[in-house]
TORSE-710599 format. One line per 4 residues: number of its first residue (from 1); their letters; for each residue x, y, z of C-alpha. Coordinates in steps of 0.05 Angstrom, whole numbers, plus 32768, in hexadecimal, padded with zeros to 4 digits. Each point is the difference from the previous one (the first is absolute). Layout:
BEGIN
NUM = a = X Y Z | ...
# end
This chain:
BEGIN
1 = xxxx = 8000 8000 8000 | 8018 8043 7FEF | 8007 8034 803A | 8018 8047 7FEC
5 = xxxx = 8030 801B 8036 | 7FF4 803F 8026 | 803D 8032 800F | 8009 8017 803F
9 = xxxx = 7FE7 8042 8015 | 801E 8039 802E | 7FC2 8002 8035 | 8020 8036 8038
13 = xxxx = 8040 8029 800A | 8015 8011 8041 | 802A 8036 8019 | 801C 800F 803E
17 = xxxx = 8044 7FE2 8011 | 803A 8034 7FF7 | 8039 7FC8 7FE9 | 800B 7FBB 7FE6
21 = xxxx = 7FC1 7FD0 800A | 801E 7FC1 8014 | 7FD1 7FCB 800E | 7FB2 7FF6 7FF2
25 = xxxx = 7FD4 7FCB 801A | 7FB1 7FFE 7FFE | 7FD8 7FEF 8038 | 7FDA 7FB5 7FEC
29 = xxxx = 7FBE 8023 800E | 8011 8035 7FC9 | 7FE7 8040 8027 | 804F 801B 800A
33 = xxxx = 8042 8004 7FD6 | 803C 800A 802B | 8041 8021 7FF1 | 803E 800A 8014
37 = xxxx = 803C 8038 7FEE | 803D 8019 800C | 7FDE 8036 8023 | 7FFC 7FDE 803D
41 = xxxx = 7FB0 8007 7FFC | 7FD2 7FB7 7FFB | 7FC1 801B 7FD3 | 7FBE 7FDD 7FFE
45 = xxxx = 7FD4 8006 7FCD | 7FB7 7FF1 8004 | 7FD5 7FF1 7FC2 | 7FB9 8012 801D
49 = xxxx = 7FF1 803D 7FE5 | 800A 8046 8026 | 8030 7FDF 802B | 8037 802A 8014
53 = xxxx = 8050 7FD4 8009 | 8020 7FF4 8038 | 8048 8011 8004 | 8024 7FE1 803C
57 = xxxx = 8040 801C 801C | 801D 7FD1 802C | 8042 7FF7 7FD9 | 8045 8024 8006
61 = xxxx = 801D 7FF5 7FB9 | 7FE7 7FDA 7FC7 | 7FC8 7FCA 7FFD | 801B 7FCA 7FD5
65 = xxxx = 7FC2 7FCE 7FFF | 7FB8 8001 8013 | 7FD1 7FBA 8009 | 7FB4 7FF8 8018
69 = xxxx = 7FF3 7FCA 8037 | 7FD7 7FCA 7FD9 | 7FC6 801D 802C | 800A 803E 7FE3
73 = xxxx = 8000 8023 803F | 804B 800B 8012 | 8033 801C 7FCC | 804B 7FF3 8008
77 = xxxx = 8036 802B 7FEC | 804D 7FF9 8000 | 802E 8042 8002 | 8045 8012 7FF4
81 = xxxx = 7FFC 8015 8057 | 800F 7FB4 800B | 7FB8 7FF9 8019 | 7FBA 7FE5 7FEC
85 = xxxx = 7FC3 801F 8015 | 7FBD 7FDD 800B | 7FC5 802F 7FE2 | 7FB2 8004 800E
89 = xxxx = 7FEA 8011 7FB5 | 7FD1 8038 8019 | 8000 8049 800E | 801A 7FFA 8047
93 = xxxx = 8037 7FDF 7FDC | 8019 7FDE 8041 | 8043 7FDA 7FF9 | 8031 7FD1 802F
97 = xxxx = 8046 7FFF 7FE9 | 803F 7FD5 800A | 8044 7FFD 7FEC | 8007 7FCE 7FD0
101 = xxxx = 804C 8000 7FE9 | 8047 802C 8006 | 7FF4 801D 7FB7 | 7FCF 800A 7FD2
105 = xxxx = 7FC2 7FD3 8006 | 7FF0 7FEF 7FAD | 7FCF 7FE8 8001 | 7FC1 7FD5 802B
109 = xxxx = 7FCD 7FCD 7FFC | 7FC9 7FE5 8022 | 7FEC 7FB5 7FFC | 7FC3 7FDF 7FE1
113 = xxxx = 7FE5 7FFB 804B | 800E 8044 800D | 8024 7FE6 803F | 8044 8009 7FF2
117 = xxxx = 802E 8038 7FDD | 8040 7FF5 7FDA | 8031 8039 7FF4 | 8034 800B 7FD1
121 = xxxx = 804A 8033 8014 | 803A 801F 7FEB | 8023 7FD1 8032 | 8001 7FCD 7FDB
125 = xxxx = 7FC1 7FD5 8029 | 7FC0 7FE9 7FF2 | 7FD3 8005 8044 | 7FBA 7FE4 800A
129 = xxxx = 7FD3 801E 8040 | 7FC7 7FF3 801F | 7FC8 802E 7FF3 | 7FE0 7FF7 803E
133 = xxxx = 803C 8037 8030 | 802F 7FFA 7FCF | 801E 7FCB 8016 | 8042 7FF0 7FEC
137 = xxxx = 8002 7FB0 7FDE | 803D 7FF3 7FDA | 8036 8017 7FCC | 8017 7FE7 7FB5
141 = xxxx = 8048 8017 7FF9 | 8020 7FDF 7FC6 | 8003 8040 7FD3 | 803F 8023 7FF3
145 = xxxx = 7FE0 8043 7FF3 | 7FC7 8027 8000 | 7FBE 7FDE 7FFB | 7FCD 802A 7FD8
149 = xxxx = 7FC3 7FDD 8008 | 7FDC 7FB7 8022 | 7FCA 7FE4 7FFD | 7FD1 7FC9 8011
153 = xxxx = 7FE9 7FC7 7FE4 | 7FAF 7FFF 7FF9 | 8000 7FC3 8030 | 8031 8025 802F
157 = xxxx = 8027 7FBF 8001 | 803C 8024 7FD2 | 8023 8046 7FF4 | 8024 801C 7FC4
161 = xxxx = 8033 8033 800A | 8026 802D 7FD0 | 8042 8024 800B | 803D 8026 7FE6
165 = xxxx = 8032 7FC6 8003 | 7FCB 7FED 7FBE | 7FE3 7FC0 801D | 7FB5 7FF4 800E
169 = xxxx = 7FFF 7FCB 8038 | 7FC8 7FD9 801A | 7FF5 7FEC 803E | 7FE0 7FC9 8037
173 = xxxx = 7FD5 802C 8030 | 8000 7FC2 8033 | 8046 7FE6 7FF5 | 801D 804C 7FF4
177 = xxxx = 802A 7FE1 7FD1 | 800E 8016 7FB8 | 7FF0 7FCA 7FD7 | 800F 801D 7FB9
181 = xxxx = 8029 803C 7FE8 | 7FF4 801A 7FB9 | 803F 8025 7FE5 | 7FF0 800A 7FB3
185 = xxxx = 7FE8 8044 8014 | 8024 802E 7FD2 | 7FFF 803B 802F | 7FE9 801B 8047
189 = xxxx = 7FC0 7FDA 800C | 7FCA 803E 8011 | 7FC3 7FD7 8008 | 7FE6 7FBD 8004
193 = xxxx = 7FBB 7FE2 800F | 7FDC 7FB8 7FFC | 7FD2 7FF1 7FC7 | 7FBF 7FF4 801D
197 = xxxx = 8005 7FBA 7FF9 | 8039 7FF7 802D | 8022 7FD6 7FD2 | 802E 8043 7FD8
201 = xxxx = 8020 803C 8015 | 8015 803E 7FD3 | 8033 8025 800E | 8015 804D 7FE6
205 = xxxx = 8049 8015 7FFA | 8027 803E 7FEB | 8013 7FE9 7FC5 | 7FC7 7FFF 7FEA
209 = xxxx = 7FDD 7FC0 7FF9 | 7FC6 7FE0 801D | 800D 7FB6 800F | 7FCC 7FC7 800C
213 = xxxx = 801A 7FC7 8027 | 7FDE 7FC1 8015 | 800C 7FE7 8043 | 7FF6 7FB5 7FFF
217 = xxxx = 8038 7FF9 7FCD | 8025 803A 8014 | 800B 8013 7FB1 | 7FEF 8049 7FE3
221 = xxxx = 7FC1 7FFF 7FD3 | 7FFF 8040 7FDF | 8032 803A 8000 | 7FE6 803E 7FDA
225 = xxxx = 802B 803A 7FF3 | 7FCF 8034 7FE5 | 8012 803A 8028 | 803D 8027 7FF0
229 = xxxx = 8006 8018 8043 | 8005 7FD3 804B | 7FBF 7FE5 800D | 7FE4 801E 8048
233 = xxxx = 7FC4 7FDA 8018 | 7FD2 7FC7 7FE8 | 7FC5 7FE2 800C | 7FD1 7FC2 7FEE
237 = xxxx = 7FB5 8004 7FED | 7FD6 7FD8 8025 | 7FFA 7FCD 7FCC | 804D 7FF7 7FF7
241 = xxxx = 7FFB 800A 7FB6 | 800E 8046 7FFB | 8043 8028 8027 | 800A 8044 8009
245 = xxxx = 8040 8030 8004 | 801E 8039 8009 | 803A 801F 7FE0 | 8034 803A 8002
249 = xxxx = 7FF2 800A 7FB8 | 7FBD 8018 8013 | 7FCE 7FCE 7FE4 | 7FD0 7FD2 801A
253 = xxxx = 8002 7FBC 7FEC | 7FCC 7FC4 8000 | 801B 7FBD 7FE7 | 7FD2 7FBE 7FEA
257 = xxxx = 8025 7FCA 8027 | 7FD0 7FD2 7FD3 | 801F 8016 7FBE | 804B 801B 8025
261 = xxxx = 7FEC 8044 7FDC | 7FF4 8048 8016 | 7FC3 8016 7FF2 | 7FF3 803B 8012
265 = xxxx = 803D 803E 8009 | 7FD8 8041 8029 | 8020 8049 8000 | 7FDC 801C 803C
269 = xxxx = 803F 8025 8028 | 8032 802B 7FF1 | 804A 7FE1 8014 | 8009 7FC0 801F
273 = xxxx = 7FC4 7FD1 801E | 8010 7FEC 8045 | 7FC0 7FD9 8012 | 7FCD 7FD4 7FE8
277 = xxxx = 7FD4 7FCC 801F | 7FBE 7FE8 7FE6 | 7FC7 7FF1 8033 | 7FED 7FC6 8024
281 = xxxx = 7FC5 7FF1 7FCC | 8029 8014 7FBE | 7FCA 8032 7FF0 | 802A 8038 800D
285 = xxxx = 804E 8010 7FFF | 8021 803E 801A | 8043 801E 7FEB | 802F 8039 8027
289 = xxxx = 8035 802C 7FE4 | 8040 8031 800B | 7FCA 8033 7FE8 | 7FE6 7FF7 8047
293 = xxxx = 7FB9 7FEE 7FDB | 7FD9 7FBC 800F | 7FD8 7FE5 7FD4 | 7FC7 7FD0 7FF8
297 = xxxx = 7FEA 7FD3 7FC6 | 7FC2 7FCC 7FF6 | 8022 7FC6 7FE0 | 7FC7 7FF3 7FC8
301 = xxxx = 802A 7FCA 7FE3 | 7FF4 7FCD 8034 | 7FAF 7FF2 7FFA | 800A 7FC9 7FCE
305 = xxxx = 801C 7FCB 8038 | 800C 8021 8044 | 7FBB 7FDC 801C | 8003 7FBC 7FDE
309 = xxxx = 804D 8003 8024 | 7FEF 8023 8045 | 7FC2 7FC8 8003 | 8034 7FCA 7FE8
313 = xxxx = 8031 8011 8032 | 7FCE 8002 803E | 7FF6 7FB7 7FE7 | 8051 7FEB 7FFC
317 = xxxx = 8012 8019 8049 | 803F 7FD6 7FFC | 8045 802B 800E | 8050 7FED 7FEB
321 = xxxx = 801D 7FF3 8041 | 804D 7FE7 8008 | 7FF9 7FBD 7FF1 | 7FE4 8017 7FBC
325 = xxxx = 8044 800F 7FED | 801E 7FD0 7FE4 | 804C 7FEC 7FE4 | 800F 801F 7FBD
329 = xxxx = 7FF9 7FBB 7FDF | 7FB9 7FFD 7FF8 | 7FB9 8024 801A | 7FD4 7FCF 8021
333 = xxxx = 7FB2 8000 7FDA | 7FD0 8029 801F | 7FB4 8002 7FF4 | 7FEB 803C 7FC8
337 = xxxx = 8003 8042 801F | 7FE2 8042 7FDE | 8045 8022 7FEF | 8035 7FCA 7FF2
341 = xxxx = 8040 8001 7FDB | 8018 7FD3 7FC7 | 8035 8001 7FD3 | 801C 8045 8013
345 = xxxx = 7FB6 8027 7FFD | 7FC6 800B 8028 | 7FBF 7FD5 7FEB | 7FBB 8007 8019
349 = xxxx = 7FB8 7FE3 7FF9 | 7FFB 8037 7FD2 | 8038 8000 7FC3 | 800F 803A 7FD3
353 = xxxx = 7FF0 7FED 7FB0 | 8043 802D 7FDA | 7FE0 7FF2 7FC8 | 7FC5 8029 8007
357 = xxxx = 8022 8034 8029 | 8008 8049 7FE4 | 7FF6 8041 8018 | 7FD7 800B 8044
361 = xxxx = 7FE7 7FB8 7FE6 | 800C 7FC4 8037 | 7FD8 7FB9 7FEC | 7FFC 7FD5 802F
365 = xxxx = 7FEF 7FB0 7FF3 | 7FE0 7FE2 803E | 8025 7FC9 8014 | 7FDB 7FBC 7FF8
369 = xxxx = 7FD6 7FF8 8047 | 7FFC 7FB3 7FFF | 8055 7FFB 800E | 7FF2 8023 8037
373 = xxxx = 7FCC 7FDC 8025 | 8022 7FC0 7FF1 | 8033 800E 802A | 7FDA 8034 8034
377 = xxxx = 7FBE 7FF9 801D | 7FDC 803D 800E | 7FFE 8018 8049 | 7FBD 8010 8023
381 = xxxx = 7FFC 804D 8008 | 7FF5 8015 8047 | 8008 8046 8016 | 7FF5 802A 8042
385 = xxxx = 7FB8 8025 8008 | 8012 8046 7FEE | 7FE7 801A 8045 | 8034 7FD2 8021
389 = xxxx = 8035 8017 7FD0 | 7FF4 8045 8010 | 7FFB 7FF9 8041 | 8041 7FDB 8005
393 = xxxx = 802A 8035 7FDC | 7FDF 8038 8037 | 8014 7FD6 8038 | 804B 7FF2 7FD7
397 = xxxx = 7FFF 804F 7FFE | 7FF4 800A 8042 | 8035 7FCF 8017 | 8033 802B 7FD7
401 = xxxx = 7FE1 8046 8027 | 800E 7FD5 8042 | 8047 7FEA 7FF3 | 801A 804B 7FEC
405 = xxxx = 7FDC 801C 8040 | 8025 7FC8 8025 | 8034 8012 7FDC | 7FFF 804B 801A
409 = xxxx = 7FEA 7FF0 8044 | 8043 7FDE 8002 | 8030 8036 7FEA | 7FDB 802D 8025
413 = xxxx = 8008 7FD6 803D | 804E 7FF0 7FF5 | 8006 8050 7FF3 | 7FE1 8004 804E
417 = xxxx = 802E 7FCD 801B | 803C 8023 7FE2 | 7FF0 8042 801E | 7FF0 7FDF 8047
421 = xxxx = 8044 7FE5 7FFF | 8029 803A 7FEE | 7FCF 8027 8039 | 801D 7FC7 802F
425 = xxxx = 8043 8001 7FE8 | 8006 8048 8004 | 7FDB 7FFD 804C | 8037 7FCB 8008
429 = xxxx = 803D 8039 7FF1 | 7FDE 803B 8029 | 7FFC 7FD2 803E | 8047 7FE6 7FF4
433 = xxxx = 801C 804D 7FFA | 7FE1 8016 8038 | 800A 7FCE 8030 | 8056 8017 8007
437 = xx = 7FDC 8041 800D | 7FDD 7FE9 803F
# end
């Protein structure tokens, strides 16, 4: 069946940092955009109409990354002050802060379960936390320099890090081991990220390229070097057939991982892009600039299979964990999964006909239902009441609202103790210099 694609289209335009934007993220309920910039300033940007931003000033020097809780109702953000603040996405803009690292925290992440944070430093570590007082877990320390960005896994059983000693490492949250180290880099590594599947990572580098590499047989997929400048940020569509980056040569770029092809190349900023990131649901994707602008696109070109793969995916819950990585020899069979990757490309249930491709024209031929249901039987659909649902995510808010007031409570309450013992230790030094006197 024939399906005409629709371009992607420049829906709002943001202004109000005074530097570099850095780092984007959406909140999954789609109501705010977050950014950060080398201003100092966190900016959150709400979609309802006649609703003013928030800008948060927390930070003393530049905020290098910005990421929603899952829940949506905490934002993270990393800083070149060594520390990571907690925020309250609202116009109170309440925030708990900690110090993360000794240099420059990169960049930060939260996990699929919202319960644990992992952040990324100039000194050469990879730290995870717990969300819950910033509790302090663990360190990954095998880098020899920098280490731009980490991230993880969608099963939070993995992380992928990137660094400036141009390896991309992935690690064993439970063992906090690394168990494989990819070194065909090119270049300083300035981003990576999972593919929604679990099974990939991509990878951006200075020299420009964008690498695909595939996890279970640790070999690189694709490697596309269409931009002529380093490649800054990237980021997956929900489906995991589409990518998205970022580039010091100023354009936008969207890549079919189905056909290994760019398909789209945007001019929306002028000078170099510094961040992208597409939204939880793919419907939207946002982009950030050295022109201090945000901006935010609808995707369009996503409606022909985003719901056939969101629906398939809720269906195939099944995650890479490590013992899904195997020796190079040979990649144990798995069952069909949506995205999958065969002789060097990405297939789907969905595959591109070249031959009837031209301009703005995708066909697609439906691939043949009967293989599939000889091999997979269709799951009974069961979902939550709505009322429950809903009434879940207020009570998930309100959890969040608890922990930062504990959270304050706390400081506030260490501040007190700190000032009652320098009160006793200075009672301590009057009594001890008068005493000679008597």
């Amino acid at each position: 069946m024939a399906v005409t694609l629709e371009d992607p289209s420049l829906e709002r335009h943001f202004r109000g940092h005074r530097d570099t934007i850095t780092g984007l993220d959406f909140n999954p309920n789609m109501t705010q955009l977050a950014s950060g910039s080398m201003d100092s300033c966190l900016m959150v940007w709400n979609f309802k109409p006649k609703m003013r931003a928030y800008r948060f000033v927390g930070h003393k020097d530049a905020v290098m990354s910005v990421c929603f809780s899952p829940s949506g109702h905490l934002v993270a953000s990393s800083s070149r002050d060594k520390t990571v603040r907690l925020w309250i996405p609202s116009v109170k803009g309440e925030s708990t802060v900690f110090k993360a690292h000794t240099a420059t925290v990169r960049s930060v992440d939260f996990s699929a379960d919202g319960q644990t944070l992992c952040t990324a430093s100039d000194d050469k570590t990879v730290k995870l936390w717990a969300v819950h007082r910033q509790k302090f877990l663990f360190s990954l320390t095998q880098h020899m320099n920098w280490v731009r960005c980490a991230k993880f896994s969608p099963d939070g059983r993995l992380l992928v890090s990137g660094s400036d000693d141009k390896t991309v490492r992935l690690w064993d949250r439970q063992t906090k081991q690394c168990i494989h180290s990819f070194f065909e880099t090119g270049g300083f590594v300035n981003h990576v990220e999972f593919h929604p599947s679990g099974t990939c990572i991509a990878s951006a580098g200075t020299d420009g390229s964008v690498k695909v590499w595939d996890i279970r047989m640790n070999k690189i997929l694709q490697n596309h070097t269409a931009h002529s400048g380093p490649v800054n940020k990237l980021s997956f569509h929900s489906t995991g057939n589409y990518l998205i980056t970022g580039s010091d040569d100023a354009t936008i770029k969207i890549f079919d991982l189905l056909e290994g092809r760019i398909l789209y190349t945007l001019h929306g900023h002028q000078g170099p892009v510094t961040a992208v990131a597409f939204s939880r649901n793919g419907e939207y994707f946002s982009s950030g600039g050295s022109d201090e602008q945000v901006l935010a696109w609808k995707t369009n070109f996503d409606q022909i299979d985003v719901n056939e793969v969101l629906s398939q995916r809720k269906k195939e819950r099944s995650q890479p964990i490590v013992e899904d990585i195997p020796p190079r020899s040979k990649l144990r069979s798995k069952s069909p999964k949506r995205t999958s990757m065969a002789n060097g490309r990405f297939f789907s249930d969905y595959e591109m006909s070249s031959a009837d491709r031209g301009a703005g024209d995708v066909n697609y031929s439906a691939a043949d239902p009967s293989a599939s249901r000889s091999v997979t039987q269709t799951l009974e659909s069961r979902s939550l009441p709505p009322q429950l649902t809903q009434f879940m995510e207020t009570i998930a808010g309100q959890l969040d609202i608890l922990t930062q007031t504990v959270s304050l409570l706390e400081q506030r309450l260490t501040m007190t103790e700190n000032k009652l013992r320098e009160c006793l230790d200075n009672q301590q030094k009057i009594t001890l210099q008068v005493r000679p006197t008597d």
